[in-house]
N, C-alpha and C positions, 0 to 999 in steps of 0.2 A: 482601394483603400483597405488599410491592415483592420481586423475586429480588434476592439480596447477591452473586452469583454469576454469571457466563458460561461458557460451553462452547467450547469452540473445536471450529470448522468442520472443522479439518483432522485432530484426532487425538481430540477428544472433549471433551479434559480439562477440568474446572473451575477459574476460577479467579476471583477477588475481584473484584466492578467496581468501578473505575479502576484496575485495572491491566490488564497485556497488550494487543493493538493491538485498535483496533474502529473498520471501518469500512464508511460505509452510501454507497450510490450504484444509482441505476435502482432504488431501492424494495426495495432485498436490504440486510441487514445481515450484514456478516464476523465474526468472532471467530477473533482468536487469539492463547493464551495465550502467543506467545514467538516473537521476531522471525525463529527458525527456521521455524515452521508457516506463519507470513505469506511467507516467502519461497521455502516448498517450494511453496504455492498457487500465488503470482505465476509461476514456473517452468511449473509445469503450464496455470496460464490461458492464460499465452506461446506454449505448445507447439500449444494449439489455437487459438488466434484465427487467423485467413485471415493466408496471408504477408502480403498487399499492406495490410491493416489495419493488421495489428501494424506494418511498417515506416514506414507513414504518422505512427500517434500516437506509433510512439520516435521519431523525428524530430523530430518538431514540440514535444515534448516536451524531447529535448533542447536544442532549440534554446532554446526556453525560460530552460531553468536555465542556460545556455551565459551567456543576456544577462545572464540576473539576478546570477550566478556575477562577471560581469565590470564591473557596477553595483558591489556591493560590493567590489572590489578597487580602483576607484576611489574612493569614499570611503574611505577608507583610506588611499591615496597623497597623501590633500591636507591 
């Protein structure tokens, strides 16, 4: 029988699946019931990844949404 329900990583709790955030990357799947626990995680993953990592992928990251950010603002003005 399929689970109706996830756990979240961060504090425990159950909740319904499709809702709350889930996400899977390098073979691990996240849970979490509420975009507070997802972002007390992100905080804490931030805290430990290597300075010179983490400053690389916010970077490049930004830069990223920075273009995509300024594509749509373009369509838009036309």
């Amino acid at each position: 029988m399929a689970r109706n329900y996830y756990e979240c990583s961060v504090c425990g709790r159950k909740f319904p699946v499709g809702q709350g955030i889930v996400v899977s990357k390098a073979g691990i799947t996240l849970y979490f019931h509420s975009n507070r626990c997802a972002s007390k995680f992100l905080r804490l993953f931030l805290e430990r990844m290597g300075e010179e990592e983490a400053r690389r992928v916010l970077r490049e990251l930004l830069e990223e949404l920075s273009k995509a950010l300024e594509e749509k603002r373009k369509e838009k003005t036309i």
